[in-house]
Backbone atoms as SQL, in Angstrom:
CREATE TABLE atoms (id INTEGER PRIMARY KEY, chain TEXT, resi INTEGER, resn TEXT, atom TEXT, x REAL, y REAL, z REAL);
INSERT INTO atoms VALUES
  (1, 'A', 1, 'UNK', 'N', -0.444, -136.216, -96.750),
  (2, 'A', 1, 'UNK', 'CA', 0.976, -136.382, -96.985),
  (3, 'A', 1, 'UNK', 'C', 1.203, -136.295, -98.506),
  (4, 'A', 2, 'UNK', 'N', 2.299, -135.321, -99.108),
  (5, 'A', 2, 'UNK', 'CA', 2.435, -135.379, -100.224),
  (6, 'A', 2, 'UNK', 'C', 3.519, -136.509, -101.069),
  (7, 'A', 3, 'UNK', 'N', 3.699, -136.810, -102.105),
  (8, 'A', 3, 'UNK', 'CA', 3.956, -137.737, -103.006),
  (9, 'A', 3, 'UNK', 'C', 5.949, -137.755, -102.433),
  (10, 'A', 4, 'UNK', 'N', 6.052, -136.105, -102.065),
  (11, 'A', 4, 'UNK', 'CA', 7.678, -136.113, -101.451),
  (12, 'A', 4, 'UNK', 'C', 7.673, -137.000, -100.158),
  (13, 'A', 5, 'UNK', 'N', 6.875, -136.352, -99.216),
  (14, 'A', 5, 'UNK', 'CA', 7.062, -137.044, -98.019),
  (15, 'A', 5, 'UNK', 'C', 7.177, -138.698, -98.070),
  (16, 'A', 6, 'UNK', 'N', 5.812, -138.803, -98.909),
  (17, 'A', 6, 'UNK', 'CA', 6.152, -140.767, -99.282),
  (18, 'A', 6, 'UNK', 'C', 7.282, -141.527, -99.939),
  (19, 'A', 7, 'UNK', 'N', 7.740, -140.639, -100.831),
  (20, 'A', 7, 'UNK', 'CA', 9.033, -141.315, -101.272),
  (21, 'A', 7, 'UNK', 'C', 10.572, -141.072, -100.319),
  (22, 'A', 8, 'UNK', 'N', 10.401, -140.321, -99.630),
  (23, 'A', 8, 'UNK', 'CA', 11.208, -140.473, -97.984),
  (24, 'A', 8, 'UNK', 'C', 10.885, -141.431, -97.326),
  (25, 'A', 9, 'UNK', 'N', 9.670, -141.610, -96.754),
  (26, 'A', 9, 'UNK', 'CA', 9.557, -142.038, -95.851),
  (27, 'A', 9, 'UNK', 'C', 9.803, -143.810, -96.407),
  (28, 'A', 10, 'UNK', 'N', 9.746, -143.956, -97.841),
  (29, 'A', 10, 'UNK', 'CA', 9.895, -145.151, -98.550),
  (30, 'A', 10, 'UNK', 'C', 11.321, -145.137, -98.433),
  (31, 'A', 11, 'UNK', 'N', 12.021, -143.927, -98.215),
  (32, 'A', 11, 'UNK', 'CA', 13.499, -144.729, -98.474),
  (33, 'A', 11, 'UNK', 'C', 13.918, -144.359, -97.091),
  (34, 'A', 12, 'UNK', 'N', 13.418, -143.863, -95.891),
  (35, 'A', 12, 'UNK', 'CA', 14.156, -144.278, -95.308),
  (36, 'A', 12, 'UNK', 'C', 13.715, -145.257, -94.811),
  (37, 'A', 13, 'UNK', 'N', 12.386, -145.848, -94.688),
  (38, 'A', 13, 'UNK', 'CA', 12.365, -147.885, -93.902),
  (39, 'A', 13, 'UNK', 'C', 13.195, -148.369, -94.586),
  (40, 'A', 14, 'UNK', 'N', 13.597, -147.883, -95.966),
  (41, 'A', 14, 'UNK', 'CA', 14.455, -149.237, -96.738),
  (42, 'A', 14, 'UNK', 'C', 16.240, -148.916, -95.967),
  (43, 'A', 15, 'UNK', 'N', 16.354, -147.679, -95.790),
  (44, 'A', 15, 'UNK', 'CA', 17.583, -147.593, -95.159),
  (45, 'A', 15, 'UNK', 'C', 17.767, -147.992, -93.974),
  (46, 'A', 16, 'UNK', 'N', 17.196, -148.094, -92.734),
  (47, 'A', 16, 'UNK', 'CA', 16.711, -148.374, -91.587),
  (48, 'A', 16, 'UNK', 'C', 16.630, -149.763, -91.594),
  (49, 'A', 17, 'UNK', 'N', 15.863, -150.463, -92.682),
  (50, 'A', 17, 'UNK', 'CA', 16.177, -151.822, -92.852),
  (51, 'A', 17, 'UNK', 'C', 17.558, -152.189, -93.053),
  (52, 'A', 18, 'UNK', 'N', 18.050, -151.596, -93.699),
  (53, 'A', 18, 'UNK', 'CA', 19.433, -152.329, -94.116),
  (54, 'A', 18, 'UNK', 'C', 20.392, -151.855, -93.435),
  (55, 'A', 19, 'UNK', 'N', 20.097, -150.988, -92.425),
  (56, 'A', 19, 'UNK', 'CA', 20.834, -150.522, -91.145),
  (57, 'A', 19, 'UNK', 'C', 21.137, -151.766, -90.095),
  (58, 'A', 20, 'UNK', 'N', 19.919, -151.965, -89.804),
  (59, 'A', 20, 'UNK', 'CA', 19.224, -152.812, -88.911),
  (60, 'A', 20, 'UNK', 'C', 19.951, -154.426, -89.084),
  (61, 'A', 21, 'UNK', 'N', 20.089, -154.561, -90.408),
  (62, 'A', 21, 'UNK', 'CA', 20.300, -155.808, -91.179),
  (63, 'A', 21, 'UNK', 'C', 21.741, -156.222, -90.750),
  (64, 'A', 22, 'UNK', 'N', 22.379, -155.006, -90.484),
  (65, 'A', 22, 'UNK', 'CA', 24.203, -155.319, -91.045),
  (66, 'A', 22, 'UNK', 'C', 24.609, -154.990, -92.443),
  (67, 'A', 23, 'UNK', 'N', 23.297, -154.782, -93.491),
  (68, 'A', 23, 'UNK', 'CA', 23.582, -154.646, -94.645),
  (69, 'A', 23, 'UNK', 'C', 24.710, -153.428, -95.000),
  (70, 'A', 24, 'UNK', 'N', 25.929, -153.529, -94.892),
  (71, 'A', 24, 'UNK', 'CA', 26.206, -151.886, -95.036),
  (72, 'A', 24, 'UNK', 'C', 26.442, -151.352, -96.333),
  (73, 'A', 25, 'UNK', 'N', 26.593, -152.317, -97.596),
  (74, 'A', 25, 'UNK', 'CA', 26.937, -152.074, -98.953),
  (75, 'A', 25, 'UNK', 'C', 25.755, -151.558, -99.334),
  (76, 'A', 26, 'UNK', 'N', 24.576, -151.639, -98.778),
  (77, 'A', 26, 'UNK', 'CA', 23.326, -151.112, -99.170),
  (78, 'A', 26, 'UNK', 'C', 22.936, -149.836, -98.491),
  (79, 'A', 27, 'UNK', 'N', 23.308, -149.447, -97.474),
  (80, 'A', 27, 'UNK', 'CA', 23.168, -148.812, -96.272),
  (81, 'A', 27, 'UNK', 'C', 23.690, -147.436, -96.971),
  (82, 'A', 28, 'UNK', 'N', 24.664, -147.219, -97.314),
  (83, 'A', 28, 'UNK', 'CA', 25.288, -146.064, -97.850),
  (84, 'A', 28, 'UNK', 'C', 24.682, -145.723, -99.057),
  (85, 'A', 29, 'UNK', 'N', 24.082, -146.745, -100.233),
  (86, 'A', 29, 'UNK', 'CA', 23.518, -145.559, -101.405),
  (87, 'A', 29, 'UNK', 'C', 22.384, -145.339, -100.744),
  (88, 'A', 30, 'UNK', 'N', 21.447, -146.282, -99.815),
  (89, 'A', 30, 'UNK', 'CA', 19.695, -145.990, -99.218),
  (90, 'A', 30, 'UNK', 'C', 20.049, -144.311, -98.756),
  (91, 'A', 31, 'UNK', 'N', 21.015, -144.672, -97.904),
  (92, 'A', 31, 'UNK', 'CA', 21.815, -143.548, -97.038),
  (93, 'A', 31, 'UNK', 'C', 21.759, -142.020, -97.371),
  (94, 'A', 32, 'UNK', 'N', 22.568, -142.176, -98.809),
  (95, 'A', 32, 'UNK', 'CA', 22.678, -140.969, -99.646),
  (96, 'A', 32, 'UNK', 'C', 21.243, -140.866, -100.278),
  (97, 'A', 33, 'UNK', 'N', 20.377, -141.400, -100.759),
  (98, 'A', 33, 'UNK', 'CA', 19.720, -141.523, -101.282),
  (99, 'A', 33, 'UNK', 'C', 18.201, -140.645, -100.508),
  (100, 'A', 34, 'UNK', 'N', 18.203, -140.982, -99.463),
  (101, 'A', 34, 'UNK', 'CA', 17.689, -140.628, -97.914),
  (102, 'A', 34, 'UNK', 'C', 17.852, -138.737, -97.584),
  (103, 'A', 35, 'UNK', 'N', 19.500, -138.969, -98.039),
  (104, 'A', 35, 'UNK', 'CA', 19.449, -137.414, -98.185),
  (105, 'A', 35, 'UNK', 'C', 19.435, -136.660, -98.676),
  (106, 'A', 36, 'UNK', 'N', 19.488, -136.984, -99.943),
  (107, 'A', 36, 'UNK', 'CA', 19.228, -136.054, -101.580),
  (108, 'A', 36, 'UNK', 'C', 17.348, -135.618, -100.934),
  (109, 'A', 37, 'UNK', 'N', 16.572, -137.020, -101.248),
  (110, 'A', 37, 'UNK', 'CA', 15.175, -136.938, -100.939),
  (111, 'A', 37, 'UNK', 'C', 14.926, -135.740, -100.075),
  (112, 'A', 38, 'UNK', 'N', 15.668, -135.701, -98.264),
  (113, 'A', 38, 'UNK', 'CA', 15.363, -135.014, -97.673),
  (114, 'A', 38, 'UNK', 'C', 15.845, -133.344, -98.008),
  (115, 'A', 39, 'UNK', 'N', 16.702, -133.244, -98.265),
  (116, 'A', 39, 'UNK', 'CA', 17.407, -132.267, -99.287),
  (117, 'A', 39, 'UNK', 'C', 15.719, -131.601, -100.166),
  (118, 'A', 40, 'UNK', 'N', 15.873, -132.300, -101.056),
  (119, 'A', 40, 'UNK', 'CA', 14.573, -131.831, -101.994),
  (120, 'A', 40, 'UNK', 'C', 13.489, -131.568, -100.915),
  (121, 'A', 41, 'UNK', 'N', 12.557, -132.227, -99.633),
  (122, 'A', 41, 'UNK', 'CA', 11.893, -131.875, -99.417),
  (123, 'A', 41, 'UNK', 'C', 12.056, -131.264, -98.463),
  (124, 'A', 42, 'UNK', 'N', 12.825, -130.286, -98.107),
  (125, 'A', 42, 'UNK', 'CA', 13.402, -129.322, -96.827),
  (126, 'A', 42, 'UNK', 'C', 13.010, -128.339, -97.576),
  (127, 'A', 43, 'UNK', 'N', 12.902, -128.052, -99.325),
  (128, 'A', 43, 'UNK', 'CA', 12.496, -126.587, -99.814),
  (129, 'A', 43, 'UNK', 'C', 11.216, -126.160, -99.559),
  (130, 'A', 44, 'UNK', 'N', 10.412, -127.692, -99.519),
  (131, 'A', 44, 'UNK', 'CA', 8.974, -126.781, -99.186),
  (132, 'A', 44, 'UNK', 'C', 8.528, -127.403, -97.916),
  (133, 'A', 45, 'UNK', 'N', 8.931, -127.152, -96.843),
  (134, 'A', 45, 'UNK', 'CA', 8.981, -127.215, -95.727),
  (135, 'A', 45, 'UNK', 'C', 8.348, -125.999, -94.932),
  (136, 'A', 46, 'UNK', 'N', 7.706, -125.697, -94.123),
  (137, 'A', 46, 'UNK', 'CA', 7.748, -124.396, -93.306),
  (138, 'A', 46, 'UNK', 'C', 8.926, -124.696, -92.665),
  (139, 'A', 47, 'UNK', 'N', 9.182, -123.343, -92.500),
  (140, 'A', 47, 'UNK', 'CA', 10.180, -122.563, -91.145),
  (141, 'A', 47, 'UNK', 'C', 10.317, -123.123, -90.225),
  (142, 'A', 48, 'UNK', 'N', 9.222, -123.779, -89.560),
  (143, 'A', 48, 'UNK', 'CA', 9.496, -124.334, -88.460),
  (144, 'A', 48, 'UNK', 'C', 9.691, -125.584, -88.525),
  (145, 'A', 49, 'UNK', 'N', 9.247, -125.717, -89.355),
  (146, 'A', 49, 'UNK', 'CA', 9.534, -127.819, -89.592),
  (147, 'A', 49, 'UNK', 'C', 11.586, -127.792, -89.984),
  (148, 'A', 50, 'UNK', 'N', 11.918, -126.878, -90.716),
  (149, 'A', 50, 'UNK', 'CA', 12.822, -126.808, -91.134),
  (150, 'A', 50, 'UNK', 'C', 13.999, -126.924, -89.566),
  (151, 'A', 51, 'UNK', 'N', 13.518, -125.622, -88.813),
  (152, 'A', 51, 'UNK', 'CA', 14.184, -125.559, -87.549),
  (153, 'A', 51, 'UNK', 'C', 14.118, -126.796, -86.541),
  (154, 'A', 52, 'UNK', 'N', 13.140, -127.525, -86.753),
  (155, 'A', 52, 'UNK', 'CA', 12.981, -128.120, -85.881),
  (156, 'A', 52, 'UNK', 'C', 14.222, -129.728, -86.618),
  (157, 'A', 53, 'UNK', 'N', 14.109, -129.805, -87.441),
  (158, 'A', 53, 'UNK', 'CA', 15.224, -130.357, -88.798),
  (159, 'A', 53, 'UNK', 'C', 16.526, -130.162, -88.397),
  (160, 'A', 54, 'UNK', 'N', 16.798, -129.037, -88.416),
  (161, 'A', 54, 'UNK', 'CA', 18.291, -128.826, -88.500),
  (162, 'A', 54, 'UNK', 'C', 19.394, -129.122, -87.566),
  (163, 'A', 55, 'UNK', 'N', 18.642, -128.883, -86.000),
  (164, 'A', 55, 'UNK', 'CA', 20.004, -129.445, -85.043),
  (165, 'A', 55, 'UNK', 'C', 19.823, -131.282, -84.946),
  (166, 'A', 56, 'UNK', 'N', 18.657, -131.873, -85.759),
  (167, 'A', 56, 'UNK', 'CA', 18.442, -133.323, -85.833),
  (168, 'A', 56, 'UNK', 'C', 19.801, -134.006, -86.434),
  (169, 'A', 57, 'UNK', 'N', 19.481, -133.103, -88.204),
  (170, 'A', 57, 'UNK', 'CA', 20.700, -133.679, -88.994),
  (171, 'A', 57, 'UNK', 'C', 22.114, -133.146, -88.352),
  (172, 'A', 58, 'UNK', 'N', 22.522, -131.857, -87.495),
  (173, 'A', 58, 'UNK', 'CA', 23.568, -131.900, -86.822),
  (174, 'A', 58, 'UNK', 'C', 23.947, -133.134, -86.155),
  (175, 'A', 59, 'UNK', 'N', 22.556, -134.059, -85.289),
  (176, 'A', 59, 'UNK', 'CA', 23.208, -134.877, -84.906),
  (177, 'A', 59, 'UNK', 'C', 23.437, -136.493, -85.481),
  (178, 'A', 60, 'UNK', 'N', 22.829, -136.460, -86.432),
  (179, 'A', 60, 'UNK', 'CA', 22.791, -137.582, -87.375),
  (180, 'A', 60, 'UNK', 'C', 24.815, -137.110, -87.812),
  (181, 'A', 61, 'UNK', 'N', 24.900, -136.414, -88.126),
  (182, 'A', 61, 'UNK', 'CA', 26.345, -136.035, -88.741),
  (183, 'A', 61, 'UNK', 'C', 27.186, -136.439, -87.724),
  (184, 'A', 62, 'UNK', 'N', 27.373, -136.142, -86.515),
  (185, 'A', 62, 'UNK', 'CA', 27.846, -136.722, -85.751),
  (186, 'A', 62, 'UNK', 'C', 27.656, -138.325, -85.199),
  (187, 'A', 63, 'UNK', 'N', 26.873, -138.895, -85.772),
  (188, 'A', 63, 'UNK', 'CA', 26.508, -140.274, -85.682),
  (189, 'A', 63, 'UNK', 'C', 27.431, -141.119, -86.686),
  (190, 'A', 64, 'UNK', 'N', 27.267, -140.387, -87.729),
  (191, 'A', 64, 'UNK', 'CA', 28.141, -141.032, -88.745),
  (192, 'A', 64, 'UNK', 'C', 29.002, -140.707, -88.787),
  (193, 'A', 65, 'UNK', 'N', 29.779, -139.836, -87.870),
  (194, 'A', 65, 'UNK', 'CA', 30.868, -139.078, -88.229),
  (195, 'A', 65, 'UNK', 'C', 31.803, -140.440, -87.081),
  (196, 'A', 66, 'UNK', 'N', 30.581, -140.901, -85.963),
  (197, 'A', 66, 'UNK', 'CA', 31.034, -141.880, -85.283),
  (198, 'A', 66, 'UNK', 'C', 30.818, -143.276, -85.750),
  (199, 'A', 67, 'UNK', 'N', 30.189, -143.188, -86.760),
  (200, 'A', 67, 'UNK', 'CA', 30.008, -144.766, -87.406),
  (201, 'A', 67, 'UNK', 'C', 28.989, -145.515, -86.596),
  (202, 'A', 68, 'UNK', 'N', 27.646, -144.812, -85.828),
  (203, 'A', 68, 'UNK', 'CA', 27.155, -145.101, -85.350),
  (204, 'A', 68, 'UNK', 'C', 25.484, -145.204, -85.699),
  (205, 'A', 69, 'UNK', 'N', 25.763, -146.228, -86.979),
  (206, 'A', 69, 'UNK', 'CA', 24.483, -146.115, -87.302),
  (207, 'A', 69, 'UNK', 'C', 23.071, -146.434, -86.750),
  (208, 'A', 70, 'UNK', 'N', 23.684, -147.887, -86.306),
  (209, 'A', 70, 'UNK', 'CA', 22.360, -147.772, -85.550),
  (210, 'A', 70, 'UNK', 'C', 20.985, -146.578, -84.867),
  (211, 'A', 71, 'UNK', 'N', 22.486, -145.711, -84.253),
  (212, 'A', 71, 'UNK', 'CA', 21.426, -144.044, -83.841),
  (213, 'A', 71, 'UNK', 'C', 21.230, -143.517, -84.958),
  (214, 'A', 72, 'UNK', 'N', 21.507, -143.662, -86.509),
  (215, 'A', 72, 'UNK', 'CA', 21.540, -143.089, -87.823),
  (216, 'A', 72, 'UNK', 'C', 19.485, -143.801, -87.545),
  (217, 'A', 73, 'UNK', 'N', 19.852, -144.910, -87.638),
  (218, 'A', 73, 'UNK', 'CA', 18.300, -145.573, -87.707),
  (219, 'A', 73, 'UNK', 'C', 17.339, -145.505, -87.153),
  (220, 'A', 74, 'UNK', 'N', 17.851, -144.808, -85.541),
  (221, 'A', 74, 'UNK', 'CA', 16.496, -144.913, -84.699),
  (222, 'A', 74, 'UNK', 'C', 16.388, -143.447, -85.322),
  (223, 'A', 75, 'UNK', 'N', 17.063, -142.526, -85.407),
  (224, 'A', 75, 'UNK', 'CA', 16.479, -141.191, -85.805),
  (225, 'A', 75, 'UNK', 'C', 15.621, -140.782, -86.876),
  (226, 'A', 76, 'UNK', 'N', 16.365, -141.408, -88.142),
  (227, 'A', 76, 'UNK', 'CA', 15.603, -141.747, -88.968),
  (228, 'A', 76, 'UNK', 'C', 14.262, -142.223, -88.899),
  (229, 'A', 77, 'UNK', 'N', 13.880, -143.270, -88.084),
  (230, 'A', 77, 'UNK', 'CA', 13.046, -144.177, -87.996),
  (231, 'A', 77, 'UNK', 'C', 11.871, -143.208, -86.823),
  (232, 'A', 78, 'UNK', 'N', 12.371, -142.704, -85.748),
  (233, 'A', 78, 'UNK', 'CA', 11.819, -141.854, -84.726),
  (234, 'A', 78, 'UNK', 'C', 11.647, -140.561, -84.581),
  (235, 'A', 79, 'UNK', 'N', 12.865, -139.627, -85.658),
  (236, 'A', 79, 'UNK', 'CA', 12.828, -138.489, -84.818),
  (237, 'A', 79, 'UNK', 'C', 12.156, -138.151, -86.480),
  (238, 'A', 80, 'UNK', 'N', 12.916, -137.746, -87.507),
  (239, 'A', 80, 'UNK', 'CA', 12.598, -137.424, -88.670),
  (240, 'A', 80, 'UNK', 'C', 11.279, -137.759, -89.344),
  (241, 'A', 81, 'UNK', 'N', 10.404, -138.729, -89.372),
  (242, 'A', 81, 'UNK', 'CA', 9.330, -139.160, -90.102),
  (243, 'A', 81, 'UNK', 'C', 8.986, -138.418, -88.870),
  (244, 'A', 82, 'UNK', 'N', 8.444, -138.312, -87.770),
  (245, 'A', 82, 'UNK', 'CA', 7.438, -137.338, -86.828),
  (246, 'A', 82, 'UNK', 'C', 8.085, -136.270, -87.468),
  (247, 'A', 83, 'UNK', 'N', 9.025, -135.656, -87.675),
  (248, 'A', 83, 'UNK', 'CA', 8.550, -134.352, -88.104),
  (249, 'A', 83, 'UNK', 'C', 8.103, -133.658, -89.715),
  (250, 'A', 84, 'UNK', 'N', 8.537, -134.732, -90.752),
  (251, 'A', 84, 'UNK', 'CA', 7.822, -134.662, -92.122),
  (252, 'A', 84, 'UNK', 'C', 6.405, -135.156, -92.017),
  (253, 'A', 85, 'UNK', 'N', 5.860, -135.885, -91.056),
  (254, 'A', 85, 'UNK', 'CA', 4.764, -136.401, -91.489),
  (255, 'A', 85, 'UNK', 'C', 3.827, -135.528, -90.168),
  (256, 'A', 86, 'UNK', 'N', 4.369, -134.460, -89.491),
  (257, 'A', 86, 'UNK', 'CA', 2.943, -133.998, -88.540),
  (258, 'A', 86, 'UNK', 'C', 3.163, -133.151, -88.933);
């Protein structure tokens, strides 16, 4: 695992935590913060990791688009780290 993947996967338990928490004043910079990271490490990604990425964050967008973080967290927490880290 490279030094990108770890500093994701560091911010998103911390977002996921403060998901989890109720924290929401924290929740939104982890949040953004979560996606700049993933942002940066989507460039060196293969193709397929990328594809396999993209209809995820479609539905993360629609999660928040419903204010439904909790599914922001399990995805984060379930779907996304399996696919940066295999």
């Amino acid at each position: 695992m490279n030094k990108n993947s770890e500093n994701i996967i560091e911010a998103i338990n911390e977002t996921v935590t403060f998901i989890r928490q109720g924290q929401t004043g924290y929740t939104g910079a982890t949040l953004n913060k979560t996606f700049r990271l993933l942002e940066a490490l989507a460039q060196s990604l293969p193709q397929g990791k990328i594809a396999e990425l993209a209809p995820i964050l479609a539905v993360m967008h629609d999660a928040q688009q419903r204010k439904d973080m909790v599914y922001i967290a399990d995805i984060l927490q379930y779907e996304i780290v399996k696919i940066i880290t295999v």
